[in-house]
N, C-alpha and C positions, 0 to 999 in steps of 0.2 A: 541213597538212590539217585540215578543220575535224571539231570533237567525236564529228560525226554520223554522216561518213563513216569516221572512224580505229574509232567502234565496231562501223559494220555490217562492214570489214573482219575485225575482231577474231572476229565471230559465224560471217562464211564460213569462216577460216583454222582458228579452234581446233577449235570445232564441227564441221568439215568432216576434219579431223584424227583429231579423237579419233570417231570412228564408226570407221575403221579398228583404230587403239587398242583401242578395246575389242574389237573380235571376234577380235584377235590374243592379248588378253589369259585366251583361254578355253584354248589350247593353254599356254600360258605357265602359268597354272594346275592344268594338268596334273604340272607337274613339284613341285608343292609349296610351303607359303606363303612363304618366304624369296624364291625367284624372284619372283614375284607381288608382294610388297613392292618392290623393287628397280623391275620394271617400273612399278609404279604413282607411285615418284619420280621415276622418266623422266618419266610425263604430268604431273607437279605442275610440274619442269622446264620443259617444252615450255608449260604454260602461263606461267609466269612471265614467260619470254622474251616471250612474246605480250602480257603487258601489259605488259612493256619496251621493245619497240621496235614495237608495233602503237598502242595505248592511252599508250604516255607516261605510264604508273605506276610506280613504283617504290618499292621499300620500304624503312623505317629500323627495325632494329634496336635497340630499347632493351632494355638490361638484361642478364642474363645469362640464357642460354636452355638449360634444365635435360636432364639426362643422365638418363641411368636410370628405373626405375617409379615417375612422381609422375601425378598428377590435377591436370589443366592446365582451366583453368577461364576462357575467354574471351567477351571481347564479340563479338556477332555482328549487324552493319549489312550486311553484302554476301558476294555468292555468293565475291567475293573469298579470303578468308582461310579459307573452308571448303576451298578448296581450297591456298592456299598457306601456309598452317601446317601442312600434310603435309609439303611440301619442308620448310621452317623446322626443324619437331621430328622430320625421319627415321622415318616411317610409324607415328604412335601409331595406336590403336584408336581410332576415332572412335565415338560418342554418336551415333546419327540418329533422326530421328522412324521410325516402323515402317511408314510409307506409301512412305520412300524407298524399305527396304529390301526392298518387295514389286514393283518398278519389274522388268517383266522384262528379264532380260538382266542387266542392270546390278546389280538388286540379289541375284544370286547371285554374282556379282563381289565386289558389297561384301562378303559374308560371308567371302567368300573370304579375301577382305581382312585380315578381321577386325573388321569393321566392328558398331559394340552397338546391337542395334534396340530402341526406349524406345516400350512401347505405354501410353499414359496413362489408357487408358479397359482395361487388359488385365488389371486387378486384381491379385492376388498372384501369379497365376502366371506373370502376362508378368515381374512385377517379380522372380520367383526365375530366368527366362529369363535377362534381362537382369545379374543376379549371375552367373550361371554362364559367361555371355561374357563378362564384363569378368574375372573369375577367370582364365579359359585366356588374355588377353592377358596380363595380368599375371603369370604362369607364363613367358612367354615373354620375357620383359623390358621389356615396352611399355607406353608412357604412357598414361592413358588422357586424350582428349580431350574436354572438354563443354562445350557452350555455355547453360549454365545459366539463361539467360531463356527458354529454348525457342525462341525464332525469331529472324528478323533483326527489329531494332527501326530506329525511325529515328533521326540522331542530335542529341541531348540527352535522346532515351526513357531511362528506368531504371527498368523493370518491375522489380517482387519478382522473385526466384529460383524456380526450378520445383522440387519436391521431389524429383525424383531424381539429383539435386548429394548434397543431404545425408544419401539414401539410398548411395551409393556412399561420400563421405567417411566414414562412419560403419562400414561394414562392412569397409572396406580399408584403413583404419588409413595411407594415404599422405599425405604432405604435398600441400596444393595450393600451385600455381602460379599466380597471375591473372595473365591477360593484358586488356590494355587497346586498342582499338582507334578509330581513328575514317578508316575505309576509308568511310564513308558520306558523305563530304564530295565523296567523287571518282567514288563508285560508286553514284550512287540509288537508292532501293528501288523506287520507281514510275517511276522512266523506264529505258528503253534507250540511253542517253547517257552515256560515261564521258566523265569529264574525266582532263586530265594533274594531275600532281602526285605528291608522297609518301605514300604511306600508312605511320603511325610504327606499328609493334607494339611494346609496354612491356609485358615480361617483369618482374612486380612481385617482392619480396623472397614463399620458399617461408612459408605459412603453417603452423604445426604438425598433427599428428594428433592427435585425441583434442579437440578443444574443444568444449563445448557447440554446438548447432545454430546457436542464434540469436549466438553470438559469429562463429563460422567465414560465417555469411552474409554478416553486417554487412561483418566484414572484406574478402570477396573481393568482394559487392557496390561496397563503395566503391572498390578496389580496379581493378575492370575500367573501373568510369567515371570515373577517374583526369583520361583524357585530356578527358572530357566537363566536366570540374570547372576544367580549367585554360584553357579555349577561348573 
């Protein structure tokens, strides 16, 4: 089947899916966030499968992929890995910009979730918000998740880091994790067209807590674009 039609199938099946998904997801909610997590790996699931045997993608594991409360710090090229490093890492606390998290329906779900809304123009007091939910995730044993360029780039981009990476490493005293990705080879930013292939995720060696700003950047920076260095 060609590229065109395996992706518009992809958009009726999942898409058409998870609109059920979600409005089932507000009773499931009801019962408390444990449930709500659990159900929300189902839908990481169910998409998975869909870029497996819809889309012809699949993924490679590199590295060793971390347990317990660290600060997982990845590349981000495609709607991809936003959602399939849920499944991947077991429902960390995701980092979203604050527009997602205002999306109705949906983004009372995500807080549901647990999801950390990052307002960049919200000055201190979005930025002590945003402390205080990544706090109650990490109280709960969850990673916390960020994709530290702020958006999807295309791939060979390596924008600087956005400052509230180093606003979180600093106060939380966790080890990061880089992750490395190049999902953007099969998943374009400007078109609706997936291609087949692997997408590799490289879980890099945990960086320490406590290092200066500009060392702990450098690191995870070169870090996530690993894959981008070796291509």
């Amino acid at each position: 089947m060609p590229a065109a039609l395996r992706s518009i199938a992809f958009v009726i099946i999942f898409y058409g899916l998870t609109v059920p998904v979600v409005l089932l997801a507000f009773p499931v909610a009801a019962f408390g966030r444990r449930p709500l997590l659990s159900y929300v790996r189902g839908w990481t699931r169910l998409h998975a499968w869909c870029c497996r045997w819809i889309l012809g993608i699949r993924r490679r594991v590199e590295g060793e992929v971390p347990q317990g409360p660290v600060l997982i710090a990845a590349k981000h090229q495609a709607m991809f890995e936003a959602i399939d490093l849920i499944c991947v890492l077991g429902t960390p606390a995701v980092v979203m910009k604050r527009q997602l998290a205002d999306i109705p329906l949906w983004g009372w779900l995500a807080r549901r979730y647990g999801a950390i809304a990052i307002d960049r123009s919200g000055g201190a007091t979005a930025l002590r918000t945003m402390m205080r939910e990544a706090e109650a995730a990490i109280a709960e044993g969850r990673s916390l998740l960020i994709f530290p360029e702020g958006t999807r780039v295309l791939p060979g981009e390596q924008p600087p880091l956005q400052p509230g990476f180093a606003g979180l490493y600093r106060r939380f005293r966790l080890p990061v994790v880089p992750v490395a990705l190049d999902s953007g080879r099969l998943w374009p930013r400007h078109s609706r067209v997936r291609r087949k292939g692997i997408v590799t995720m490289r879980f890099g060696e945990a960086i320490p807590p406590g290092l200066p700003r500009r060392d702990v950047e450098l690191r995870v920076h070169e870090a996530i674009n690993a894959l981008e260095a070796a291509a």
